[in-house]
TIVO-2410 file (N, C-alpha, C; in nm, 3 decimals):
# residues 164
REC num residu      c1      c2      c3 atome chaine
REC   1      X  -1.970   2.142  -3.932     N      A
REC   1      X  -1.953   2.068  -3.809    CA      A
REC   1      X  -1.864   1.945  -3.832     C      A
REC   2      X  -1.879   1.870  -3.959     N      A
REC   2      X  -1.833   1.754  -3.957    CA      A
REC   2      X  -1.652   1.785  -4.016     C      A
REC   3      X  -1.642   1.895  -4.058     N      A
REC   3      X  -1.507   1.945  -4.041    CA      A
REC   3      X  -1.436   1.979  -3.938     C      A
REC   4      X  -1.504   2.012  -3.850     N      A
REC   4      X  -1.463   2.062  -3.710    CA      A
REC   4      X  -1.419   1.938  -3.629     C      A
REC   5      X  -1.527   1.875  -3.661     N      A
REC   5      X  -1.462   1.695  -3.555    CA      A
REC   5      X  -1.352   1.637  -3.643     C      A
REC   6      X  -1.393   1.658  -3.794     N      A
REC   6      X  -1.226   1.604  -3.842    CA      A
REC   6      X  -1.108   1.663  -3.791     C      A
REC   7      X  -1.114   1.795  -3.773     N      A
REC   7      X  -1.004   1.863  -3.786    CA      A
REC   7      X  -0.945   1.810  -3.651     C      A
REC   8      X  -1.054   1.817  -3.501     N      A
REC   8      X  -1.042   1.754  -3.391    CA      A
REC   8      X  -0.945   1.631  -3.411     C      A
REC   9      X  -0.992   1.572  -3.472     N      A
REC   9      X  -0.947   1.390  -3.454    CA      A
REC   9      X  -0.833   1.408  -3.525     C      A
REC  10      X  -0.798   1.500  -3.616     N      A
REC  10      X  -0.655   1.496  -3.682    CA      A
REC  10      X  -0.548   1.537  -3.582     C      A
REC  11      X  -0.613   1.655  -3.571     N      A
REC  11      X  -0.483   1.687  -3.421    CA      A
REC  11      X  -0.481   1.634  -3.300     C      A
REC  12      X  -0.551   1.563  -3.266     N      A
REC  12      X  -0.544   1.438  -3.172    CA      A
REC  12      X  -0.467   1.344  -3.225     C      A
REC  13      X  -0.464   1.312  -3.334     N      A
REC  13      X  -0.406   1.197  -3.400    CA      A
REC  13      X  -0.210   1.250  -3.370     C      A
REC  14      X  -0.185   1.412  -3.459     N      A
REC  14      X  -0.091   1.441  -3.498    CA      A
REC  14      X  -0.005   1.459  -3.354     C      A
REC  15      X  -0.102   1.500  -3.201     N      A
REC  15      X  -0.024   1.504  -3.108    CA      A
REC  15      X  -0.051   1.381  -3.073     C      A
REC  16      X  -0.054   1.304  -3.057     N      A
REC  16      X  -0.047   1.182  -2.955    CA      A
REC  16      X   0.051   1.117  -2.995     C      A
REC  17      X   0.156   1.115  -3.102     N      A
REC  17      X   0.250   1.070  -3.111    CA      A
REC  17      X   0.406   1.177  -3.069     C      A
REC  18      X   0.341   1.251  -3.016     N      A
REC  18      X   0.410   1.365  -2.991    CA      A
REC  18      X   0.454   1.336  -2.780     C      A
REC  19      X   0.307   1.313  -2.737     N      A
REC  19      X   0.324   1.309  -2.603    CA      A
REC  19      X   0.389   1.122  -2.564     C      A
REC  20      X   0.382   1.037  -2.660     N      A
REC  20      X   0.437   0.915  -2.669    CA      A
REC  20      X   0.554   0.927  -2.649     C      A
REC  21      X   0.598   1.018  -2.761     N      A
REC  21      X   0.763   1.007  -2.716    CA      A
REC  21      X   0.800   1.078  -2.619     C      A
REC  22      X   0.698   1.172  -2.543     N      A
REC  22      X   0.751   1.220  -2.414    CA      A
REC  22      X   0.748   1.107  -2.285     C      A
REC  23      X   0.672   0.990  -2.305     N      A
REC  23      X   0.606   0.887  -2.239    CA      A
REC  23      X   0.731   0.796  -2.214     C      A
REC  24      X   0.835   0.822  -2.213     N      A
REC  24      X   0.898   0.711  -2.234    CA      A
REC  24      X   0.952   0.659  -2.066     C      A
REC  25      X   0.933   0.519  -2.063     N      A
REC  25      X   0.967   0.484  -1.900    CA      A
REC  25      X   1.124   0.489  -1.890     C      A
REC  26      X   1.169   0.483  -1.720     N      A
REC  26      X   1.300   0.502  -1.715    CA      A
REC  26      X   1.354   0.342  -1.708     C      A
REC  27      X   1.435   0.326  -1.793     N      A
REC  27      X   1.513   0.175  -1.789    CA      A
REC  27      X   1.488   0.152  -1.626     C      A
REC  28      X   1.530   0.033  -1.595     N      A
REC  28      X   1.569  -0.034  -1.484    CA      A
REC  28      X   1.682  -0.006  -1.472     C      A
REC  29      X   1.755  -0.099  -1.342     N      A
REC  29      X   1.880  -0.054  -1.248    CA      A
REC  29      X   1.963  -0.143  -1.394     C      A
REC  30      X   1.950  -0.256  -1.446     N      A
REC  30      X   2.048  -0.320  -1.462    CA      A
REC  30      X   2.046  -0.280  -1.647     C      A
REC  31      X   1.954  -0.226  -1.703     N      A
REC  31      X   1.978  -0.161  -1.818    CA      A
REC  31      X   2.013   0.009  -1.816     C      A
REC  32      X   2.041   0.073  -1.656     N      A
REC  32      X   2.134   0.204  -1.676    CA      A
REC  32      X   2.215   0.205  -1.581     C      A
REC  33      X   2.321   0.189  -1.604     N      A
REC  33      X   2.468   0.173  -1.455    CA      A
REC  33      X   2.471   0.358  -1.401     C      A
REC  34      X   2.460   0.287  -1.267     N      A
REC  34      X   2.506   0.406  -1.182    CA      A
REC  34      X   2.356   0.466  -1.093     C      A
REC  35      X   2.239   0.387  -1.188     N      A
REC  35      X   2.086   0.427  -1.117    CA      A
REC  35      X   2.021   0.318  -1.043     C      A
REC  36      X   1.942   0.388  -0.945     N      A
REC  36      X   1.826   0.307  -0.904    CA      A
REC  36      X   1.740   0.363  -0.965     C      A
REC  37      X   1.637   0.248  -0.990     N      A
REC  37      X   1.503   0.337  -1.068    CA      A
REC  37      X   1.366   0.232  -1.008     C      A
REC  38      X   1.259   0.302  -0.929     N      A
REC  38      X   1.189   0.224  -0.853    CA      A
REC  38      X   1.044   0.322  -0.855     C      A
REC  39      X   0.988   0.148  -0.965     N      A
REC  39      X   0.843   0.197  -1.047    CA      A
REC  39      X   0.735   0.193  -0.923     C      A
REC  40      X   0.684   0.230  -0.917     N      A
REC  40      X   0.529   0.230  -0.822    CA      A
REC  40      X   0.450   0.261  -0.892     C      A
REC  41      X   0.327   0.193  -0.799     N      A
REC  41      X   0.179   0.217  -0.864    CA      A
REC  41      X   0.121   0.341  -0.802     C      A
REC  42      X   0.210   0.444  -0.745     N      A
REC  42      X   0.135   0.595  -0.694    CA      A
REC  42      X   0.158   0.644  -0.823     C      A
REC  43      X   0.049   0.764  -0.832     N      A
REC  43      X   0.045   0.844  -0.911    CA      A
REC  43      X   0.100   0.955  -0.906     C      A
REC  44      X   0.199   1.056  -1.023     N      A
REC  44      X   0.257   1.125  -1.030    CA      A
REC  44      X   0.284   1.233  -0.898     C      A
REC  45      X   0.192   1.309  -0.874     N      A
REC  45      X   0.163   1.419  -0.832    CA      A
REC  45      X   0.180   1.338  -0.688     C      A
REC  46      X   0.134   1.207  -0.637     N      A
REC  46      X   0.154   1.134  -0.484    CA      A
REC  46      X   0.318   1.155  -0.512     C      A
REC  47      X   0.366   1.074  -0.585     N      A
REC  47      X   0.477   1.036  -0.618    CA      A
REC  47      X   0.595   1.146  -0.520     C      A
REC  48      X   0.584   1.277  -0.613     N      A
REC  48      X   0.646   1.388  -0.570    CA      A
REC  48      X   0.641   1.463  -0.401     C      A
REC  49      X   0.482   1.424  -0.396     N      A
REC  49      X   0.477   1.473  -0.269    CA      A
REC  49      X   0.544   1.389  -0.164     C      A
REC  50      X   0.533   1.247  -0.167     N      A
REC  50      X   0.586   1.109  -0.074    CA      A
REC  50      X   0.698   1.179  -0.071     C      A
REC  51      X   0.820   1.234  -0.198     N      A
REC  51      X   0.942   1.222  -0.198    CA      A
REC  51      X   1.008   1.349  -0.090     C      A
REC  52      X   0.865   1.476  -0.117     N      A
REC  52      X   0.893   1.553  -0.047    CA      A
REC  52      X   0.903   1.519   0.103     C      A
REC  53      X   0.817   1.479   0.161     N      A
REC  53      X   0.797   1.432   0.267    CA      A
REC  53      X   0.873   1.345   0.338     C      A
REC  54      X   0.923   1.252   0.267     N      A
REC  54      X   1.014   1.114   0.316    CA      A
REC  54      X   1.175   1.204   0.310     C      A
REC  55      X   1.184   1.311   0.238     N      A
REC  55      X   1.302   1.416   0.287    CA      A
REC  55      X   1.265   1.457   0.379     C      A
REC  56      X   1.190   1.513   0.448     N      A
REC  56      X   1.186   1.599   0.517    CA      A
REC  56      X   1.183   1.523   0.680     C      A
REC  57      X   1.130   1.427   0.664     N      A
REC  57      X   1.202   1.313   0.767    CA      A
REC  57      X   1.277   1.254   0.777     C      A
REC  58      X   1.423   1.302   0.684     N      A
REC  58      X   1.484   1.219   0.704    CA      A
REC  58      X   1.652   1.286   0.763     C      A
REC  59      X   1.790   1.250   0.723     N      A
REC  59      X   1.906   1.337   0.694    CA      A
REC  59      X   1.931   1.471   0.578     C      A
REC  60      X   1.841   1.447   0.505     N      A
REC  60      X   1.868   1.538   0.384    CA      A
REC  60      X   1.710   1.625   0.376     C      A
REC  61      X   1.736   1.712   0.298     N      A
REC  61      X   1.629   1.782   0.287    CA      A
REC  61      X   1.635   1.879   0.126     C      A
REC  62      X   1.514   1.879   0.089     N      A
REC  62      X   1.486   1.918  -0.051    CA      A
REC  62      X   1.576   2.099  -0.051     C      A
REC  63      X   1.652   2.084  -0.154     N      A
REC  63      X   1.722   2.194  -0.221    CA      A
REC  63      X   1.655   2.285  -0.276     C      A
REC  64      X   1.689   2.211  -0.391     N      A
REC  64      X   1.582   2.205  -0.548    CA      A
REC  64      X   1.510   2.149  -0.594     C      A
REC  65      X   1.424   2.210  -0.679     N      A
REC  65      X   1.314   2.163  -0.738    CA      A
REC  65      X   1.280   2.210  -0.894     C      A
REC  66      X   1.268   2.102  -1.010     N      A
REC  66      X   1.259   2.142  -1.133    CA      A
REC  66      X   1.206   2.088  -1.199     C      A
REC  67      X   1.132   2.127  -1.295     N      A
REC  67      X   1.010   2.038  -1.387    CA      A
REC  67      X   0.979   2.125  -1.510     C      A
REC  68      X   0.958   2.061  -1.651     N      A
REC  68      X   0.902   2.138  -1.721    CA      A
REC  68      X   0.769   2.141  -1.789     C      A
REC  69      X   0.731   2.020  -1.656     N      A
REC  69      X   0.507   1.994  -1.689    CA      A
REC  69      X   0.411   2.100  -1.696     C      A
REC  70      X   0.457   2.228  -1.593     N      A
REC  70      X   0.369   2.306  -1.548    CA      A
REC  70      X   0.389   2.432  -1.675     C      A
REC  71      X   0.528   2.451  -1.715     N      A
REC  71      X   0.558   2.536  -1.784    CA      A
REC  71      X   0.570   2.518  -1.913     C      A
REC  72      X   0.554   2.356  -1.946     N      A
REC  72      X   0.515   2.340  -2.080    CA      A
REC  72      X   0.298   2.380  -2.096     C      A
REC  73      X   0.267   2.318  -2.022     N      A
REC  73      X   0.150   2.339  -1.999    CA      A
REC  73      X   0.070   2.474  -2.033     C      A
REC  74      X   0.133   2.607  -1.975     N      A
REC  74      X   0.123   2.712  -1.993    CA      A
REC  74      X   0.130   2.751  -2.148     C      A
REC  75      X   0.211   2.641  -2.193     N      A
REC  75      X   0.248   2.718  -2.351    CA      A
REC  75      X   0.153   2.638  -2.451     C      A
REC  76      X   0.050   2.569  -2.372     N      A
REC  76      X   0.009   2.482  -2.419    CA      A
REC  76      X   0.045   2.339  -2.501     C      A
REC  77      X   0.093   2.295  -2.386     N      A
REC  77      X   0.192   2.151  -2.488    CA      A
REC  77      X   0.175   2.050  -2.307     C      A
REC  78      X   0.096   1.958  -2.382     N      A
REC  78      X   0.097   1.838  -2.254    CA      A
REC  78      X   0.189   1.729  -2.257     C      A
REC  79      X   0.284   1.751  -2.137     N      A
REC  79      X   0.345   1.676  -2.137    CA      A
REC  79      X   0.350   1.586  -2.013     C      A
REC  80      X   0.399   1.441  -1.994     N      A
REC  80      X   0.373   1.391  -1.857    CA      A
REC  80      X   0.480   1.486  -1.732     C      A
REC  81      X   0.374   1.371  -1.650     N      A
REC  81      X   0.489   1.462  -1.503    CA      A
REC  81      X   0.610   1.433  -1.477     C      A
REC  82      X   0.706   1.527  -1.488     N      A
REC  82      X   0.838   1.529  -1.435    CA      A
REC  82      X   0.888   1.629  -1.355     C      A
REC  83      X   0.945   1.556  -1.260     N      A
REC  83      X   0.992   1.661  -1.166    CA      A
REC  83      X   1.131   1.614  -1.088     C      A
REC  84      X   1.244   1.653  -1.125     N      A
REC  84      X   1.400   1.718  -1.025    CA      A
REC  84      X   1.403   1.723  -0.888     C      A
REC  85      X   1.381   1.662  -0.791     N      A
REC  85      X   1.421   1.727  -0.676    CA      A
REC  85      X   1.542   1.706  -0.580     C      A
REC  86      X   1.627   1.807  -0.578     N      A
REC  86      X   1.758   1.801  -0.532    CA      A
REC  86      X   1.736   1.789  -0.362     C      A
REC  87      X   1.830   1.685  -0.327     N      A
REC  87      X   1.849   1.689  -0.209    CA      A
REC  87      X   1.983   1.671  -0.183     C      A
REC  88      X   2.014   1.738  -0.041     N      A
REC  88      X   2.145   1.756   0.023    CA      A
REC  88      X   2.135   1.826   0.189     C      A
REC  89      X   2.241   1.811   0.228     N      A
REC  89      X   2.223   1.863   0.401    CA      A
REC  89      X   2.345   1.935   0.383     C      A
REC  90      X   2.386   2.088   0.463     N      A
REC  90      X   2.490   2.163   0.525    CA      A
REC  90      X   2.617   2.079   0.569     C      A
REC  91      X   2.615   1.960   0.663     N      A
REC  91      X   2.694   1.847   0.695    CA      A
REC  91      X   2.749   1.812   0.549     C      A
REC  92      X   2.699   1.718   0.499     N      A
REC  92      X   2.788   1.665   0.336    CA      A
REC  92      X   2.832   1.761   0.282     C      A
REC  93      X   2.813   1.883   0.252     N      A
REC  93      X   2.852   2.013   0.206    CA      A
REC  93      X   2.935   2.028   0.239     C      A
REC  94      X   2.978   2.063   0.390     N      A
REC  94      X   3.072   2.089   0.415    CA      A
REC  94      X   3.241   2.034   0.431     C      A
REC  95      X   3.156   1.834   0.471     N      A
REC  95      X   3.263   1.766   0.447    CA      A
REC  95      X   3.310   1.758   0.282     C      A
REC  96      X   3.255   1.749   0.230     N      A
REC  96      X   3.274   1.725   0.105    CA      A
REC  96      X   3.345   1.796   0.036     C      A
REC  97      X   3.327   1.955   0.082     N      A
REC  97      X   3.415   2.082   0.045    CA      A
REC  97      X   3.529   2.064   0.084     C      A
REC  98      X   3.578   1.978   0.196     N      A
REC  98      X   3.690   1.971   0.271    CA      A
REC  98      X   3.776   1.878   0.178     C      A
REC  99      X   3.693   1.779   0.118     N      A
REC  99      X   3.791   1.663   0.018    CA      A
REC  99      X   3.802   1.725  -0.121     C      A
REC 100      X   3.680   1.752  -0.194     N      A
REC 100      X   3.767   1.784  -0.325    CA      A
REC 100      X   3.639   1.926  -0.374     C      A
REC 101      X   3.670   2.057  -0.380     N      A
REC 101      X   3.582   2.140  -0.430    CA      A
REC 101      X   3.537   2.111  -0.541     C      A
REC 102      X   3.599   2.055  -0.635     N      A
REC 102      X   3.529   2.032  -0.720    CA      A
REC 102      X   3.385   1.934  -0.769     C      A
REC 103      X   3.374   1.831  -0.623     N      A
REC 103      X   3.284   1.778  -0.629    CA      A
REC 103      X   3.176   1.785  -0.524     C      A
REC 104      X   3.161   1.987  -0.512     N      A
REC 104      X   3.034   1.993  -0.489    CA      A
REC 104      X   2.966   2.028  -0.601     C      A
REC 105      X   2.980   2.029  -0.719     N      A
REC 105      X   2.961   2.094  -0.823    CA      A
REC 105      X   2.824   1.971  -0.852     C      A
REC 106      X   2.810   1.825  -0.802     N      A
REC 106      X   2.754   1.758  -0.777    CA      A
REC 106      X   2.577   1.784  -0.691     C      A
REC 107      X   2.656   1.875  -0.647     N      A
REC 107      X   2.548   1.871  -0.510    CA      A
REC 107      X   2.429   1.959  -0.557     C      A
REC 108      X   2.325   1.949  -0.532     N      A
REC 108      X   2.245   1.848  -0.466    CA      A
REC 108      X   2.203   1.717  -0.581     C      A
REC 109      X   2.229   1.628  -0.522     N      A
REC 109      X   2.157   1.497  -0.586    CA      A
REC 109      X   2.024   1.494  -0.633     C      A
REC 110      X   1.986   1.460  -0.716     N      A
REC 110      X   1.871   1.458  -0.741    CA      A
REC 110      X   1.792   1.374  -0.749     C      A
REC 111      X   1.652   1.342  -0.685     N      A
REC 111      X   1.585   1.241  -0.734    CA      A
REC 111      X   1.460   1.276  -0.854     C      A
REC 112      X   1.444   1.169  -0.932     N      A
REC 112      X   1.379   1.202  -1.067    CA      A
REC 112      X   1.247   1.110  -1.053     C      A
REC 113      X   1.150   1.208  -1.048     N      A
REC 113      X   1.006   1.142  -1.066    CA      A
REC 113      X   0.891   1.172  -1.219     C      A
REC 114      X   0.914   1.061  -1.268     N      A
REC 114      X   0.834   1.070  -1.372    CA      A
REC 114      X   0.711   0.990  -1.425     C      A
REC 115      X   0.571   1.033  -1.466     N      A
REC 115      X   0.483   0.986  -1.491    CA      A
REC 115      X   0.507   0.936  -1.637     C      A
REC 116      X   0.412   0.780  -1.579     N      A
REC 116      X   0.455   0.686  -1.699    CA      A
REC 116      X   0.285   0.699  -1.774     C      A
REC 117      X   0.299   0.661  -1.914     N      A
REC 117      X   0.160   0.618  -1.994    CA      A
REC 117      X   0.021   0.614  -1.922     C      A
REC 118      X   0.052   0.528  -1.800     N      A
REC 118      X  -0.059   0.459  -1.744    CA      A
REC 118      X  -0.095   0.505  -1.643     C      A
REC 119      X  -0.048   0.624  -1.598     N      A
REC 119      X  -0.079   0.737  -1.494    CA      A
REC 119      X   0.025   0.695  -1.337     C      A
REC 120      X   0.074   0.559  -1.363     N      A
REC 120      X   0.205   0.553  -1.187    CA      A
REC 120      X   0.301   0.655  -1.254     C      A
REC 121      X   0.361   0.593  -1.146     N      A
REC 121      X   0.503   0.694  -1.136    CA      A
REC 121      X   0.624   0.627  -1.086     C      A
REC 122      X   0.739   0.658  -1.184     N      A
REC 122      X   0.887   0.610  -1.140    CA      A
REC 122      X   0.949   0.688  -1.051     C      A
REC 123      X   1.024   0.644  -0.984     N      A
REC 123      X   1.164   0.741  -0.867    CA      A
REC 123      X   1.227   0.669  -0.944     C      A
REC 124      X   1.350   0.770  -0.962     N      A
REC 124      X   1.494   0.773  -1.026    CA      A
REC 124      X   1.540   0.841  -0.946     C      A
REC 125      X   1.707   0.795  -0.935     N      A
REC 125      X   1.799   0.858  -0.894    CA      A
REC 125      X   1.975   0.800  -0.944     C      A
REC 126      X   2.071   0.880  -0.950     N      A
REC 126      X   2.136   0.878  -0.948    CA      A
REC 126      X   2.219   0.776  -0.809     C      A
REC 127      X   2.321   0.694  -0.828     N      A
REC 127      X   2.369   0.650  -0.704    CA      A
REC 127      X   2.457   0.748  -0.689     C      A
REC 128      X   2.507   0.787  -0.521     N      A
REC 128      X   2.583   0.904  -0.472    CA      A
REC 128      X   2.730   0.842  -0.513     C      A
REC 129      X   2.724   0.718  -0.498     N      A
REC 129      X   2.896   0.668  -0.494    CA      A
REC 129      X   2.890   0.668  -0.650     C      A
REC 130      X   2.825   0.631  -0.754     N      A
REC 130      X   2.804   0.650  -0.875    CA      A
REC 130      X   2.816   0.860  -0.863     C      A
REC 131      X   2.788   0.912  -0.859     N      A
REC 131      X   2.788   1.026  -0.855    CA      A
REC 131      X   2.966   1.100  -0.894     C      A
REC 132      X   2.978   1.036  -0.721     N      A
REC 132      X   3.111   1.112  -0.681    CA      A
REC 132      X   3.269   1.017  -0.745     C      A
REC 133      X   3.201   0.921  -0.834     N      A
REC 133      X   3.325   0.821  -0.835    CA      A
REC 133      X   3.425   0.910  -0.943     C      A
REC 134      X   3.427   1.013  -1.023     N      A
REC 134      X   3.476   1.088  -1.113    CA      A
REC 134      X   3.598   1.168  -0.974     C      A
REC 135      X   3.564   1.194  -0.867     N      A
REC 135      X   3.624   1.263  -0.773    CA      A
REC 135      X   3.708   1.157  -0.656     C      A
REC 136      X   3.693   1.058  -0.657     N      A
REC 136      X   3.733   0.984  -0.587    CA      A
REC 136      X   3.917   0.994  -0.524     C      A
REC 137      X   3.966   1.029  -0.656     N      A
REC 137      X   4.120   1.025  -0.671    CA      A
REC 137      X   4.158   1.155  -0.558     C      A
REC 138      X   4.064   1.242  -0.565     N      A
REC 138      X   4.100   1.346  -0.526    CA      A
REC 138      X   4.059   1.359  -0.379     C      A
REC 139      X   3.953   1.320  -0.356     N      A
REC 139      X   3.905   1.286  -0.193    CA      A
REC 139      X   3.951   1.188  -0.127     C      A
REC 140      X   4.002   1.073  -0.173     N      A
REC 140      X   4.022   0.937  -0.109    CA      A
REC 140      X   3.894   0.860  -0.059     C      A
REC 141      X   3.937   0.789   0.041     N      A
REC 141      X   3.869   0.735   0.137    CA      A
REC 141      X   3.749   0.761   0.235     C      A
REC 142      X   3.759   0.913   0.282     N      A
REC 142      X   3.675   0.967   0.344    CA      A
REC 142      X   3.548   1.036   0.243     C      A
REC 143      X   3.588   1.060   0.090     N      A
REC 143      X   3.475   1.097   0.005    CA      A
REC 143      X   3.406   0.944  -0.022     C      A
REC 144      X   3.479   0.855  -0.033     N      A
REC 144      X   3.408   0.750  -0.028    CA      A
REC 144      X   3.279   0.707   0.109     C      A
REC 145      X   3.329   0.716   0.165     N      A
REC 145      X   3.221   0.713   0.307    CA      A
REC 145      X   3.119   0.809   0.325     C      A
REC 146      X   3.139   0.950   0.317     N      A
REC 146      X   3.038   1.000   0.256    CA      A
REC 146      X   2.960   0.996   0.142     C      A
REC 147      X   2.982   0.887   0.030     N      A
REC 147      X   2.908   0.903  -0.106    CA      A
REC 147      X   2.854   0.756  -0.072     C      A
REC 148      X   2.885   0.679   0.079     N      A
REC 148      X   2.845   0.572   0.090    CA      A
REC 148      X   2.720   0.611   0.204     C      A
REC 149      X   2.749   0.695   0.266     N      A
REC 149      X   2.631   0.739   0.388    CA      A
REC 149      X   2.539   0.815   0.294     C      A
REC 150      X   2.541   0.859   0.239     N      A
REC 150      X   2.435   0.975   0.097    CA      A
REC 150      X   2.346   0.843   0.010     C      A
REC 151      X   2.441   0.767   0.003     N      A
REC 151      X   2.319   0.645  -0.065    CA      A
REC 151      X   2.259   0.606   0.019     C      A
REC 152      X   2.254   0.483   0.133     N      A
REC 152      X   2.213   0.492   0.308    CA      A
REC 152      X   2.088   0.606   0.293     C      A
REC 153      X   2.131   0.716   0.314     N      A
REC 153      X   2.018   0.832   0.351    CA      A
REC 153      X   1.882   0.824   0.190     C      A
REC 154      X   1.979   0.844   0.059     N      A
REC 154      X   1.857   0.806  -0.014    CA      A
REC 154      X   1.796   0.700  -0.071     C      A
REC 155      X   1.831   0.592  -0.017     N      A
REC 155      X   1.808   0.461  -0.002    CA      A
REC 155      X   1.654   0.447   0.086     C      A
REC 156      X   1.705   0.505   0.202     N      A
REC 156      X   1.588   0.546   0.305    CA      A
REC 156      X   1.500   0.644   0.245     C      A
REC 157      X   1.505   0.730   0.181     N      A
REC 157      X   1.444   0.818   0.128    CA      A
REC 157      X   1.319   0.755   0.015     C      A
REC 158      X   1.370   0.699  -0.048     N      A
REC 158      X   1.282   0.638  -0.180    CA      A
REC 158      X   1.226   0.522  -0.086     C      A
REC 159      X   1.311   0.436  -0.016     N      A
REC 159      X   1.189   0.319   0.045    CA      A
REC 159      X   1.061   0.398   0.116     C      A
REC 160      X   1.096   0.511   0.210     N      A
REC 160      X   0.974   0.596   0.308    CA      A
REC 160      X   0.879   0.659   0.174     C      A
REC 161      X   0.925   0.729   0.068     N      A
REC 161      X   0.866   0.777  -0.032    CA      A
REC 161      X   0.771   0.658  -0.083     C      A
REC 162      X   0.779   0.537  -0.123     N      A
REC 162      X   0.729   0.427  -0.161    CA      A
REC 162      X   0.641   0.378  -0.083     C      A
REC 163      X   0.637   0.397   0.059     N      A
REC 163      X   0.555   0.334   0.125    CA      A
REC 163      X   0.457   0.387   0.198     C      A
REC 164      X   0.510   0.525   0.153     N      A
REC 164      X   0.400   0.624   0.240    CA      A
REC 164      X   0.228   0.559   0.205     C      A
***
């Protein structure tokens, strides 16, 4: 028996430095250029759902969706919550196709929700004008206004997500 709880407490020991380094929080806005990153005290699983929701009221609406919590899980390996969810609307698509094809290759934006140590949860995202600024040369002016109305929309998105 008293091998059995060692053996316990060893591999507790040997993973917990394992799910640490999966633990890691997302910098702030002004230690990663090009992100917003906006910590709350909801918990993971709220987190995702707010984000779903605050899309679905809003201009944009969820694409995609990607995570590898549930499917690490399965293989038995705990890892915190993360989850991808792409958003975009038919409208930006289409204008956007009109300025430079190559920067739908962009699309859908994603916002990034990840569970921290202490059980909240961060929203991350990419900025859209941060996004599309690689394409700029090629769209002009009018890709600019759309990568300026796409922030606007997920700007709104993460504040409604936050306050739900």
């Amino acid at each position: 028996m008293r091998k059995l709880i060692a053996s316990a407490v060893l591999g507790g020991l040997l993973f917990a430095p394992a799910y640490a380094a999966f633990a890691q929080e997302i910098p702030t806005v002004s230690q990663r250029e090009g992100w917003a990153v906006h910590h709350s005290d909801k918990g993971y699983q709220e987190l995702v759902d707010a984000v779903k929701a605050a899309a679905r009221d809003s201009a944009l609406g969820v694409v995609t969706e990607a995570g590898p919590t549930q499917a690490a899980a399965k293989r038995g390996i705990d890892i915190p919550g993360n989850r991808v969810i792409g958003l975009f609307n038919n409208e930006y698509a289409v204008r956007i196709l009109k300025l430079s094809t190559a920067a739908m290759i962009e699309a859908p934006i994603r916002m990034y929700v990840t569970e921290a140590p202490d059980g909240t949860a961060t929203l991350s995202y990419k900025l859209p004008s941060y996004v599309y600024e690689p394409y700029m040369e090629e769209g002009g002016q009018e890709l600019a206004q759309a990568a300026d109305e796409l922030e606007h929309d997920f700007a709104k998105v993460a504040k409604d997500a936050l306050q739900q």
